[in-house]
KOLKOLSE-426245 format. One line per field, with one value per atom (N, C-alpha, C): residue number from 1; residue in one letter; x, y, z. Coordinates in nm, 4 decimals. Example, Ala and Ser with C-alpha at 12.3 -4.5 7.8 and 13.67 -1.06 7.14 Angstrom:
num	c(1; 1; 1; 2; 2; 2)
residuo	c(A; A; A; S; S; S)
east	c(1.3190; 1.2300; 1.3200; 1.2850; 1.3670; 1.2900)
north	c(-0.5690; -0.4500; -0.3300; -0.2250; -0.1060; 0.0030)
up	c(0.7800; 0.7800; 0.7800; 0.7080; 0.7140; 0.7870)
This chain:
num	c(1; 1; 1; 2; 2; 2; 3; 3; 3; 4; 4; 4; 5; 5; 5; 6; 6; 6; 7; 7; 7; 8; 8; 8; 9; 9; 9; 10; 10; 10; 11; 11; 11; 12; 12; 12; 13; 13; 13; 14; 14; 14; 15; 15; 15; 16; 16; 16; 17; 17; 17; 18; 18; 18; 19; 19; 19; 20; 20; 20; 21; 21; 21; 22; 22; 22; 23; 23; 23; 24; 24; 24; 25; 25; 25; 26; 26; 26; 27; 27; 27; 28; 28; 28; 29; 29; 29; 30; 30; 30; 31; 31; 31; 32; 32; 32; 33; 33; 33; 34; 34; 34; 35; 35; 35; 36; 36; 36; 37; 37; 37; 38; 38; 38; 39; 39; 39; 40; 40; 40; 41; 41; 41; 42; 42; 42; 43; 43; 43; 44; 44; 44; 45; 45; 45; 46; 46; 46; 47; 47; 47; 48; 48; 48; 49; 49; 49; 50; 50; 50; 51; 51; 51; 52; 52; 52; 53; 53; 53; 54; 54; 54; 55; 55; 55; 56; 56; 56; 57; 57; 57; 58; 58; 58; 59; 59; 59; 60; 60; 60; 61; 61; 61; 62; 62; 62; 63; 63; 63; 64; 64; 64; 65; 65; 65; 66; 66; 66; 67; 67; 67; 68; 68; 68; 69; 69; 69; 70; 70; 70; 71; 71; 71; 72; 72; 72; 73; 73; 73; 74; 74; 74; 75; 75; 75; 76; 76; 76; 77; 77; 77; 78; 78; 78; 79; 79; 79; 80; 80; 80; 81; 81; 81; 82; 82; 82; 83; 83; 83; 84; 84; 84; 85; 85; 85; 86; 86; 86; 87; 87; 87; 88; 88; 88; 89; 89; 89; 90; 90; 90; 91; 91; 91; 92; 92; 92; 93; 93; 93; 94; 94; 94; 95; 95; 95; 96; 96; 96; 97; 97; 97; 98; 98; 98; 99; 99; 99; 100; 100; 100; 101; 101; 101; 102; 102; 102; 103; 103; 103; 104; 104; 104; 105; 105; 105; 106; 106; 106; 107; 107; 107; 108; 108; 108; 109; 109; 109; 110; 110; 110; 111; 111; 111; 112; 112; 112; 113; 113; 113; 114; 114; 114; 115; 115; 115; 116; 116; 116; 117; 117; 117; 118; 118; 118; 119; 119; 119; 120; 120; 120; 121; 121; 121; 122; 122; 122; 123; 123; 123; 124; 124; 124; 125; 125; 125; 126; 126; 126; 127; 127; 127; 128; 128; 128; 129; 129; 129; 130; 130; 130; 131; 131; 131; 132; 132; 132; 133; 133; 133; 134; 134; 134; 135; 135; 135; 136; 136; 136; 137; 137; 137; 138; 138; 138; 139; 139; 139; 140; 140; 140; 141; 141; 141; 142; 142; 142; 143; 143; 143; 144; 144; 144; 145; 145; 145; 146; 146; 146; 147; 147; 147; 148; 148; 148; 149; 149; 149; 150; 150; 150; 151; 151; 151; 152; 152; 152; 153; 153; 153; 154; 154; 154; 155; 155; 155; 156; 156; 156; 157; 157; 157; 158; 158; 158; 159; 159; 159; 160; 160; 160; 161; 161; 161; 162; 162; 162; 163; 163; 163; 164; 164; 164; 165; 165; 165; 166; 166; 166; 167; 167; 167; 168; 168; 168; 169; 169; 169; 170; 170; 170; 171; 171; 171; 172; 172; 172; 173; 173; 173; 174; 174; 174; 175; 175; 175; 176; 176; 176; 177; 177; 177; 178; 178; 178; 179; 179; 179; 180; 180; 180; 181; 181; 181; 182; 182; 182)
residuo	c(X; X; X; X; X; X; X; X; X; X; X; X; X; X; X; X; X; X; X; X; X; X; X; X; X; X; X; X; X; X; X; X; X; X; X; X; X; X; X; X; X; X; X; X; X; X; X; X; X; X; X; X; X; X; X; X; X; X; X; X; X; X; X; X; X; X; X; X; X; X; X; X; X; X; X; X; X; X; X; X; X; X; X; X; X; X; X; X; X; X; X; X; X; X; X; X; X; X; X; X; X; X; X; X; X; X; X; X; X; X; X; X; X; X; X; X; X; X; X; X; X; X; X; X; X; X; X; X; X; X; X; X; X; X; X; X; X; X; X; X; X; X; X; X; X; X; X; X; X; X; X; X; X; X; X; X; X; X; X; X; X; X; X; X; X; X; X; X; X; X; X; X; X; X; X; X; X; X; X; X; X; X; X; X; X; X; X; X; X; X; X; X; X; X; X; X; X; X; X; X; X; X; X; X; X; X; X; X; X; X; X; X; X; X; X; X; X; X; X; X; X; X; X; X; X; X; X; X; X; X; X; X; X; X; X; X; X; X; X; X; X; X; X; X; X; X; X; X; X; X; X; X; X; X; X; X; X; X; X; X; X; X; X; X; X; X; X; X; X; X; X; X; X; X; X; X; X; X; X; X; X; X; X; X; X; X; X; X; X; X; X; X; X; X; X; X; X; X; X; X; X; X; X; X; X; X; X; X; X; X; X; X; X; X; X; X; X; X; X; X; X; X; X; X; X; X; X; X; X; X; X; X; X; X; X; X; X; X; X; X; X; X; X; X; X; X; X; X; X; X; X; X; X; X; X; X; X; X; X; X; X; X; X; X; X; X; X; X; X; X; X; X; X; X; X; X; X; X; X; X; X; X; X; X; X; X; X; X; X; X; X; X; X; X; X; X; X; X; X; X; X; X; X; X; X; X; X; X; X; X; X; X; X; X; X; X; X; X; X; X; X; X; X; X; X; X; X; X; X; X; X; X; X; X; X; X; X; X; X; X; X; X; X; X; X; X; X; X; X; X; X; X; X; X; X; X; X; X; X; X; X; X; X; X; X; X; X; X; X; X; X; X; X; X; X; X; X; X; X; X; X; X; X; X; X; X; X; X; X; X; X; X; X; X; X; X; X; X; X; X; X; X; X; X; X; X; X; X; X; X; X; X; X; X; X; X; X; X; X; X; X; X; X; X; X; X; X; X; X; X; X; X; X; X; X; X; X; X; X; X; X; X; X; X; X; X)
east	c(-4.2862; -4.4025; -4.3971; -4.4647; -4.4822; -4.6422; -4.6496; -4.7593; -4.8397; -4.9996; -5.0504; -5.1418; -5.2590; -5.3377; -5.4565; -5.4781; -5.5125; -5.4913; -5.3516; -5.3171; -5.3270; -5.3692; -5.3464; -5.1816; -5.1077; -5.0087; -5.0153; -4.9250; -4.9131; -4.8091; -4.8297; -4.7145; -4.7578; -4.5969; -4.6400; -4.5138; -4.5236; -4.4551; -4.4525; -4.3218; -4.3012; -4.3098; -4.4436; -4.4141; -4.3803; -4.3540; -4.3317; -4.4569; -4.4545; -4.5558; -4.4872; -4.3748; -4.3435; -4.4155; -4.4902; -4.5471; -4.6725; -4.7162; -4.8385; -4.7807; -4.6777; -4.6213; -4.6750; -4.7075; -4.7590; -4.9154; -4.8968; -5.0924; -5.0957; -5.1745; -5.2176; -5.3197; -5.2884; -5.4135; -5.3526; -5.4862; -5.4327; -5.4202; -5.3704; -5.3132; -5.4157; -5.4948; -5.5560; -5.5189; -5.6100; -5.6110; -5.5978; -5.7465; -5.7832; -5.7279; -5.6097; -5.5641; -5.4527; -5.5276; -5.4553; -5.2920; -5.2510; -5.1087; -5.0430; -4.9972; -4.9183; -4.7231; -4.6835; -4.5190; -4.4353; -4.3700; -4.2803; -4.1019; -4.0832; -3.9163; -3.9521; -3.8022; -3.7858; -3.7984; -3.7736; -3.8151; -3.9789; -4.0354; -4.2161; -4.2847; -4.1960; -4.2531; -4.2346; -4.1266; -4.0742; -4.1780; -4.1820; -4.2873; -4.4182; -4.4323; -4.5873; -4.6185; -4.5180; -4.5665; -4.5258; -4.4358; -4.4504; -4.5999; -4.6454; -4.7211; -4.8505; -4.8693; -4.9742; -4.9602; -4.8081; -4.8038; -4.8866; -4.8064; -4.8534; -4.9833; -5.0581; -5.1761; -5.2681; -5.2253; -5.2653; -5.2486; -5.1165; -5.1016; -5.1316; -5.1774; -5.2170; -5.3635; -5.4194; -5.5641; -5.6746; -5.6502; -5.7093; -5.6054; -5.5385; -5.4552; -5.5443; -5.4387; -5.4931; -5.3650; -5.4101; -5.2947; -5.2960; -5.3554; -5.3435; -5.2328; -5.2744; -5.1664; -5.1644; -5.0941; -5.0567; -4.9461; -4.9800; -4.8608; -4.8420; -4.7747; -4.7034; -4.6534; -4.7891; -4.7250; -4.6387; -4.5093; -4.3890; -4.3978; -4.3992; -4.4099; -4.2756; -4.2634; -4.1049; -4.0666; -3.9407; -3.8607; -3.7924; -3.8506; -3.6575; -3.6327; -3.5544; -3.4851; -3.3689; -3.3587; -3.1532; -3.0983; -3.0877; -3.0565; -2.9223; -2.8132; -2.6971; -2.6572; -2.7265; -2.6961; -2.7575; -2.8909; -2.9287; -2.9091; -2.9631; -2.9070; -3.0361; -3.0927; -3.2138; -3.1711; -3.2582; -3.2070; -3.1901; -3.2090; -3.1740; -3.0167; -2.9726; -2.8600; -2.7521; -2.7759; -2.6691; -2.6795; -2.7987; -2.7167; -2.6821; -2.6737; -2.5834; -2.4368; -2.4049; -2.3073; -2.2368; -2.2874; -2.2738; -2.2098; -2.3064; -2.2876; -2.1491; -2.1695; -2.0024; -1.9136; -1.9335; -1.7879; -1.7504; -1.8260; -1.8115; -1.9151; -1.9642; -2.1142; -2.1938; -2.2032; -2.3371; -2.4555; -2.4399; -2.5079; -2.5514; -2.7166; -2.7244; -2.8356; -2.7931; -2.9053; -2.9802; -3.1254; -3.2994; -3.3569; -3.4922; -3.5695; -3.6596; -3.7362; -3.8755; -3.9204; -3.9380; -3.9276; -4.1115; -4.1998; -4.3070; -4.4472; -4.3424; -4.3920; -4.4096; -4.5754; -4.5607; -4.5784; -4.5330; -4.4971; -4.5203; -4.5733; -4.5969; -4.4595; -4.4293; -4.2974; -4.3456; -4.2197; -4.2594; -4.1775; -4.0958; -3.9858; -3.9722; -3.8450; -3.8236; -3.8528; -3.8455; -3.9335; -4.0823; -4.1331; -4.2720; -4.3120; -4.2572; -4.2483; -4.2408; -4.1496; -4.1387; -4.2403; -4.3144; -4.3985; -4.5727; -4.5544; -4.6638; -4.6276; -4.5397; -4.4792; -4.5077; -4.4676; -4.4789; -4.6700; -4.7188; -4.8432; -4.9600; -4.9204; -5.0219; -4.9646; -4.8296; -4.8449; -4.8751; -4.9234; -4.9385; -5.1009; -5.1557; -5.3633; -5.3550; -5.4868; -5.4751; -5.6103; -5.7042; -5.8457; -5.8172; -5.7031; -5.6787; -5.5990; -5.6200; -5.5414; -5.5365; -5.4669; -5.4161; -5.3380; -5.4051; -5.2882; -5.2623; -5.2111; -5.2031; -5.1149; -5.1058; -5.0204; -4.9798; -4.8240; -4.7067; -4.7147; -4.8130; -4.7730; -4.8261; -4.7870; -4.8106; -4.9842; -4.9883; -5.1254; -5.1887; -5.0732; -5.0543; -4.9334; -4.9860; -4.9262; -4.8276; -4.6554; -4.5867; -4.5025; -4.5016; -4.4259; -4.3037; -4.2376; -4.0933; -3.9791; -3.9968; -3.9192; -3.9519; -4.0801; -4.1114; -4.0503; -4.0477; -3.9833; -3.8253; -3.8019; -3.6537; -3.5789; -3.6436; -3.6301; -3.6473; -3.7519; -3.7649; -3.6066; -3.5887; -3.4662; -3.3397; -3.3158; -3.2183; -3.2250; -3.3323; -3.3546; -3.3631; -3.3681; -3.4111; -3.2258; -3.1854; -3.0271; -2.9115; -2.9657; -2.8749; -2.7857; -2.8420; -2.7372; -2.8022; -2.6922; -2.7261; -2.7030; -2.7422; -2.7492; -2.8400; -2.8513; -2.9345; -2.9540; -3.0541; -3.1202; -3.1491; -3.0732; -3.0569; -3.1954; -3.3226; -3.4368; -3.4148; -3.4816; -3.4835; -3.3897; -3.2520; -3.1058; -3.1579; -3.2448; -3.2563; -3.4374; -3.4757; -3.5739; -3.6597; -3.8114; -3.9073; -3.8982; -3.9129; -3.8971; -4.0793; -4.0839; -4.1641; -4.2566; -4.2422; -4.2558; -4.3028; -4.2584; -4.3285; -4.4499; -4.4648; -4.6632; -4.6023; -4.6833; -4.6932; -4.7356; -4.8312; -4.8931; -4.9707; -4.8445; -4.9276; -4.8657; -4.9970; -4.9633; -5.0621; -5.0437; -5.1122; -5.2227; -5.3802; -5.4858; -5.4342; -5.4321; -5.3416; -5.5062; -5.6342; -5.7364; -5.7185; -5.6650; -5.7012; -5.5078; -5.3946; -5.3110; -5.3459; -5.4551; -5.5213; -5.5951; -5.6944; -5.7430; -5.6675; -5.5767; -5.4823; -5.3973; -5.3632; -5.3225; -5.3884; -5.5189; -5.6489; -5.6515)
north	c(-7.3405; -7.4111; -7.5527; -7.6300; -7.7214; -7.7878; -7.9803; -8.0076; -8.0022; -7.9924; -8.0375; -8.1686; -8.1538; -8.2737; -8.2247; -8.3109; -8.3216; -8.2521; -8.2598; -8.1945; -7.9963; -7.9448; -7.8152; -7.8058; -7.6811; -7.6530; -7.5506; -7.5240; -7.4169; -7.3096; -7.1918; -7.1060; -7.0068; -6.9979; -6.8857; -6.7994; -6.7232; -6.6090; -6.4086; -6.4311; -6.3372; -6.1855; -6.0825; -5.9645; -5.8591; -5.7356; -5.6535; -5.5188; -5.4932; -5.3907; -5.2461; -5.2659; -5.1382; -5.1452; -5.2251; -5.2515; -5.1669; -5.1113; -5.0237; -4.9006; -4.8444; -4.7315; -4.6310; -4.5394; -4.4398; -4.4567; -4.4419; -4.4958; -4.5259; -4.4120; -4.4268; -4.5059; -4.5746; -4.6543; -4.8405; -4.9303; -5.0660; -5.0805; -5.1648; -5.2165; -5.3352; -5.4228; -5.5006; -5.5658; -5.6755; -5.7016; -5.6052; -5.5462; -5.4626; -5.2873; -5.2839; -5.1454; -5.1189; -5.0039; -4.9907; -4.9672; -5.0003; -4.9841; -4.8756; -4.8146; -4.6878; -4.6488; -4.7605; -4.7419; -4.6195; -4.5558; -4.4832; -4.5551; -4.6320; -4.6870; -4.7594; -4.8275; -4.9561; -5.0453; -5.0756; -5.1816; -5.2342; -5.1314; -5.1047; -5.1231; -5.0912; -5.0868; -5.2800; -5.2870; -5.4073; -5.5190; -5.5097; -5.6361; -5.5865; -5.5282; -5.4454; -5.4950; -5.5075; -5.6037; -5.6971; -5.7851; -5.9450; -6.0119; -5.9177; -5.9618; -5.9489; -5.8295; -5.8152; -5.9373; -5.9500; -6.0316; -6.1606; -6.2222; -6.3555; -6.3888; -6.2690; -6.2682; -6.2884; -6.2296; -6.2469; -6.4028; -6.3683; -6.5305; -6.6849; -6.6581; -6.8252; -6.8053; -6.7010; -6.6116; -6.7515; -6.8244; -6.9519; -7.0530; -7.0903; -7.1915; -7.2728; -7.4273; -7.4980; -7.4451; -7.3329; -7.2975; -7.1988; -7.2621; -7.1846; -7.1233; -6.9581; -6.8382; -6.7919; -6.7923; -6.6967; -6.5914; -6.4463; -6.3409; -6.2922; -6.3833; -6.3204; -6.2049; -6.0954; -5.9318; -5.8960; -5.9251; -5.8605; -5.7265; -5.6951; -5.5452; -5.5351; -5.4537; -5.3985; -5.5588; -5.6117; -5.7654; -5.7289; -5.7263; -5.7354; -5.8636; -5.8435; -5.9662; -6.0276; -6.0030; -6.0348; -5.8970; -5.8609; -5.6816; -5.6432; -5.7654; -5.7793; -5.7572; -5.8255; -5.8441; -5.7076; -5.6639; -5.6028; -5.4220; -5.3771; -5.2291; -5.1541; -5.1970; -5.0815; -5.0517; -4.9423; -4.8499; -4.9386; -5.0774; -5.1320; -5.1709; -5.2533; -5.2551; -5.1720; -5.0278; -4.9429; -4.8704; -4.9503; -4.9144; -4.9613; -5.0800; -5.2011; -5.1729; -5.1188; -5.1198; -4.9915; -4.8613; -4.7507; -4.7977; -4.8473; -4.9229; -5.0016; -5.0923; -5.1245; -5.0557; -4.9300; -4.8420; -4.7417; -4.7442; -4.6962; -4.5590; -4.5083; -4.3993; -4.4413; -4.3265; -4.3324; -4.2731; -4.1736; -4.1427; -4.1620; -4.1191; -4.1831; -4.1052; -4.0435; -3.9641; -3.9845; -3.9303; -4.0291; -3.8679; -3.9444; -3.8944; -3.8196; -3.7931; -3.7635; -3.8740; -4.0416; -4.1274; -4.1498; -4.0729; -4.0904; -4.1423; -4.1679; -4.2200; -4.4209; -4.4478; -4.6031; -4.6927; -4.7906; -4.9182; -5.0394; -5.1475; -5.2673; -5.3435; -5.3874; -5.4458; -5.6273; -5.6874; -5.8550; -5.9269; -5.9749; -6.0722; -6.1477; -6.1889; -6.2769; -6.4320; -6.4210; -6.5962; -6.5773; -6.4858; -6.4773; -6.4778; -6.4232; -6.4069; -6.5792; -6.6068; -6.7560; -6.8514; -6.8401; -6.9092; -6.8879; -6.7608; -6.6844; -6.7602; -6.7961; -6.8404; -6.9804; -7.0540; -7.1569; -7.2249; -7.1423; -7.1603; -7.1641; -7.0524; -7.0319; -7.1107; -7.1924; -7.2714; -7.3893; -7.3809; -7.5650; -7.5641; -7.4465; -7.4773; -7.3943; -7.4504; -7.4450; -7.3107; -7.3253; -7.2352; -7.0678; -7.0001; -6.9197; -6.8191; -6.7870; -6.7447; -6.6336; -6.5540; -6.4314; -6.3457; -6.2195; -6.1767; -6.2080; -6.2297; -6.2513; -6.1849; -6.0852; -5.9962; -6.0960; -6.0776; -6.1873; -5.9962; -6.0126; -5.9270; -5.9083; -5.8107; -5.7795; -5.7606; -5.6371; -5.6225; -5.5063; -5.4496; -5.3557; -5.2140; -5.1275; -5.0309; -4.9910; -4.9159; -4.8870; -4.7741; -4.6695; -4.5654; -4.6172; -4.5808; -4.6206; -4.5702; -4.5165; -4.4094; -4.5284; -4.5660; -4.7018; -4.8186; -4.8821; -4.9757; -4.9917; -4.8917; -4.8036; -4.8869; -4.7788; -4.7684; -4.8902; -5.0219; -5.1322; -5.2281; -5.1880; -5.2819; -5.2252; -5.0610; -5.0219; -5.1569; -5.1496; -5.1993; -5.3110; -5.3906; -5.5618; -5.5911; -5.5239; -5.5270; -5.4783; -5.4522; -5.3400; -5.2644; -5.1936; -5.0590; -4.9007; -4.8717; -4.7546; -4.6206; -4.6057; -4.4704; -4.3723; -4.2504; -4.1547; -4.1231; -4.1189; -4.0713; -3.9529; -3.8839; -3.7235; -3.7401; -3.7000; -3.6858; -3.5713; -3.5863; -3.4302; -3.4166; -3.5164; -3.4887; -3.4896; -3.6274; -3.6493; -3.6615; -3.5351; -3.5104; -3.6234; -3.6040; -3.7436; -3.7450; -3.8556; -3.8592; -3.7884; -3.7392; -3.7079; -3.8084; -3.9224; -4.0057; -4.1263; -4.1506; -4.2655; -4.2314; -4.2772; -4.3519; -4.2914; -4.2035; -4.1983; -4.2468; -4.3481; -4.4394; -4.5567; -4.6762; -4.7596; -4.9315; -4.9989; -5.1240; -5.2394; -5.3713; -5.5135; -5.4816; -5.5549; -5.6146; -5.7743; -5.7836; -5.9378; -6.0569; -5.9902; -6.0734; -6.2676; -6.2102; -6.3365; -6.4299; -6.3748; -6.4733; -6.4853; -6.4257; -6.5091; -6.6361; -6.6042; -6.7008; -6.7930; -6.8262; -6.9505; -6.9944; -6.8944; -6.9740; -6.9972; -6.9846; -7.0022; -7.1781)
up	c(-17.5975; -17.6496; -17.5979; -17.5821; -17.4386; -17.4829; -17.5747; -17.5819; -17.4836; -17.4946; -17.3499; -17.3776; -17.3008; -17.3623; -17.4988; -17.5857; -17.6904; -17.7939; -17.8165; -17.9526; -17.9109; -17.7727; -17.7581; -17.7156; -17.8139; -17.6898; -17.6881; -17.5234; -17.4402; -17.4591; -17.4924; -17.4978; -17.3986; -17.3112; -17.1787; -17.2401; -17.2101; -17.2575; -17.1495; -17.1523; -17.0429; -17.0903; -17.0068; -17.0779; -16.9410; -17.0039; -16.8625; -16.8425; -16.7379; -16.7069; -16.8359; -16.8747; -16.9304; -17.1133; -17.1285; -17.2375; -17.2452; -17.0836; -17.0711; -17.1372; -17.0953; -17.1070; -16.9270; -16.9987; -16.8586; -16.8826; -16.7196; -16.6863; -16.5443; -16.4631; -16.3486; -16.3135; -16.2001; -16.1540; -16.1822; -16.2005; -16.1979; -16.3479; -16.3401; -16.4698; -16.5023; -16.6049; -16.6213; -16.7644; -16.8200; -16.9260; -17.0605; -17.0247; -17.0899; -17.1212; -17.0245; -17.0095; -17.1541; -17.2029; -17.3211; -17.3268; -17.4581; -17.4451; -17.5250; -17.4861; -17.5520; -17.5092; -17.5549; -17.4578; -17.5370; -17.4830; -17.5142; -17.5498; -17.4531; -17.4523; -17.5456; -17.6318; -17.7189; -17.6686; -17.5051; -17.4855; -17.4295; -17.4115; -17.4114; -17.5301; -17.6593; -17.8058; -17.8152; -17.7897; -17.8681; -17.7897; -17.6064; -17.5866; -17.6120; -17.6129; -17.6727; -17.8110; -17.8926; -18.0653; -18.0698; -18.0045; -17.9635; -17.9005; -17.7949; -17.7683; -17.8701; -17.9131; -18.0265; -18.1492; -18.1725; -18.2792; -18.2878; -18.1288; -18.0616; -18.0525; -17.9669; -17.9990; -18.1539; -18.2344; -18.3788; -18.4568; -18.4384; -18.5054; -18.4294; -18.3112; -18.2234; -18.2329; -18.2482; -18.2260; -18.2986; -18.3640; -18.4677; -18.4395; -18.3419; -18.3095; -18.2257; -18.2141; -18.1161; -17.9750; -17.9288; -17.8550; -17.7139; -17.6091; -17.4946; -17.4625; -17.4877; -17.4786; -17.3326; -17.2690; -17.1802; -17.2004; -17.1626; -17.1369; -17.0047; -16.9790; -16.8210; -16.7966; -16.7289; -16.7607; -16.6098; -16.6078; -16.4850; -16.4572; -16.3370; -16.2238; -16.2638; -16.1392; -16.0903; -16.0163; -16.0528; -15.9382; -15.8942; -15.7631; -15.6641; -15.6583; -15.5412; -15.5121; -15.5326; -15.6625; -15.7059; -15.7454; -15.6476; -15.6140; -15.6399; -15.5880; -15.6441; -15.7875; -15.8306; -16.0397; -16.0905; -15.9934; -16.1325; -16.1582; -16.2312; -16.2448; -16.2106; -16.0599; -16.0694; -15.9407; -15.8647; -15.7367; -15.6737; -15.6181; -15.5410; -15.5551; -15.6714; -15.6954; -15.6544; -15.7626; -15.7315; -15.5710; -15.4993; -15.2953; -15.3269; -15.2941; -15.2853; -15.3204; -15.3981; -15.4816; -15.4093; -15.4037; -15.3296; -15.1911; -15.1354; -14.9874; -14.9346; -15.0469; -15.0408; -15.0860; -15.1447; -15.2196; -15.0901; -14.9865; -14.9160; -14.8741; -14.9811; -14.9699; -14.8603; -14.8052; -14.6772; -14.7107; -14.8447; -14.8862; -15.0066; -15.0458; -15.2053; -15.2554; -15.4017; -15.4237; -15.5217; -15.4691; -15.4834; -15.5326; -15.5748; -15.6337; -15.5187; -15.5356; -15.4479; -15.3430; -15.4581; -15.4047; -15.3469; -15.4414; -15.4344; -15.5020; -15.6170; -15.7259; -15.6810; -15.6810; -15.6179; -15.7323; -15.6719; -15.8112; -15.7380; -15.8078; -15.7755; -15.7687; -15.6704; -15.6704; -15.6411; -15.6830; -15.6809; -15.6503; -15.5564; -15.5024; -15.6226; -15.6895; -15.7824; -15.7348; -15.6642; -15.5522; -15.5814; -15.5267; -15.5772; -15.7092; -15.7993; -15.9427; -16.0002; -15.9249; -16.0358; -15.9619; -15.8369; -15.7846; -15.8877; -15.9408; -16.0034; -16.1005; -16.1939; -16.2941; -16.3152; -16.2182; -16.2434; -16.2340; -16.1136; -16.1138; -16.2523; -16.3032; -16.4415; -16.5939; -16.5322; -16.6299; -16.6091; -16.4461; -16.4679; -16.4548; -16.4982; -16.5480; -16.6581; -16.6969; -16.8527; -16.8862; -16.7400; -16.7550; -16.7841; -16.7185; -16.6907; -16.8474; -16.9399; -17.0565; -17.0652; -17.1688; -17.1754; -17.1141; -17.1124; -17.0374; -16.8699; -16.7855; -16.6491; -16.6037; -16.4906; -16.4471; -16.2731; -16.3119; -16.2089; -16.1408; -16.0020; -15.9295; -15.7969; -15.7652; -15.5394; -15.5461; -15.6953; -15.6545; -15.5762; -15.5357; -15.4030; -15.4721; -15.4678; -15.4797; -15.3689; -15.4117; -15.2760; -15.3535; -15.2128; -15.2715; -15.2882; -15.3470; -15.3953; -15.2677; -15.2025; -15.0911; -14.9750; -14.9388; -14.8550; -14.8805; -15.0119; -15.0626; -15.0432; -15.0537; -15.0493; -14.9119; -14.8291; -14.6863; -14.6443; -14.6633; -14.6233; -14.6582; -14.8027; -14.8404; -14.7579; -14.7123; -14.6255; -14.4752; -14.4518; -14.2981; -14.3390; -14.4060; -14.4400; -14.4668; -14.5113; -14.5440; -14.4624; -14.3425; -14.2881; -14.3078; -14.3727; -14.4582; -14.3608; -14.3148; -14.3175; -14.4311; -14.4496; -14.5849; -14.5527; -14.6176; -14.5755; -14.7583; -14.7460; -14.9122; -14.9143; -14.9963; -15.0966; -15.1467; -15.0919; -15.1545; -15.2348; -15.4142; -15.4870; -15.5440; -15.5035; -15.5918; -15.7316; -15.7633; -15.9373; -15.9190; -16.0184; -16.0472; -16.0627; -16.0514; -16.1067; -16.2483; -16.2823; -16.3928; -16.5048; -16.5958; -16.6513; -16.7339; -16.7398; -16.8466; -16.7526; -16.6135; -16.4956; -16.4583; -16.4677; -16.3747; -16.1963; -16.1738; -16.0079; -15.9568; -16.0330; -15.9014; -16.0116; -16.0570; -16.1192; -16.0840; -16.1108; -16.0144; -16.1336; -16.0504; -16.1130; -16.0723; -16.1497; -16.0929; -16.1159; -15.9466; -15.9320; -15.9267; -16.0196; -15.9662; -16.0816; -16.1745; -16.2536; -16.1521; -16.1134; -16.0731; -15.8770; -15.8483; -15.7644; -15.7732; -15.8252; -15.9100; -15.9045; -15.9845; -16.0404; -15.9354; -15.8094; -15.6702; -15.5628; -15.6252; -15.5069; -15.5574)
């Protein structure tokens, strides 16, 4: 929470795309929410809450809704990581999904550039989705971070089933954090 000018303040507040739950197609303001995980439930009624209680505030809300982040691939525990991790244990091989299921992915550089942008204007409120905008199969994405990293590996397509419960094909409408870096 952060005064701004005249007695409004600003609360930006970080949510994740998993607050949609499952849902093909773009993701928007308006796209309803139905999450399945605890952690889809839990930013899913922070944000409802937030919304409710500033709703009669003097208080420009933003919810910064987060894609899929790469980028610190090292630290974290998603397929990128565990190559990484594989890669150095010595595995040449690594086993993947189908790898067809596409997802909006977002450089953590880009992410905090998105970040920092929509908090420094004030026109732009609600929800705002920090993203590519751009749908990518996950198997492409994959393959780009093999070759951007030089790893050679060969991916066990089909080893581990799709999951039943993911979006095959869901992404940002990146139109309102254009906007705000136009």
């Amino acid at each position: 929470l952060s005064r701004g000018l005249g007695d409004v303040y600003k609360r930006q507040v970080m949510g994740t795309m998993h607050e949609v739950g499952y849902w093909v197609g773009p993701i928007d303001e308006h796209t309803p929410t139905d999450p399945h995980s605890l952690y889809g439930i839990a930013k899913d009624s922070l944000r409802k809450a937030l919304t409710a209680n500033l709703k009669d505030s003097r208080t420009d809300f933003r919810w910064l809704r987060a894609f899929y982040i790469t980028g610190d691939d090292r630290h974290s525990q998603s397929v990128f990581g565990k190559i990484l991790r594989s890669y150095e244990d010595g595995k040449r091989t690594f086993p993947f999904t189908s790898g067809r299921n596409q997802c909006d992915f977002i450089d953590v550089a880009e992410l905090a550039r998105q970040i920092v942008a929509a908090d420094a204007q004030s026109k732009i409120l609600g929800v705002i989705n920090c993203c590519s905008g751009q749908p990518e199969a996950l198997a492409a994405r994959v393959l780009r971070f093999l070759s951007e990293n030089g790893i050679a590996m060969d991916l066990q397509y089909g080893a581990f089933p799709d999951r039943e419960y993911d979006s095959p094909s869901i992404w940002g409408d990146a139109s309102k954090i254009r906007q705000i870096l136009a």
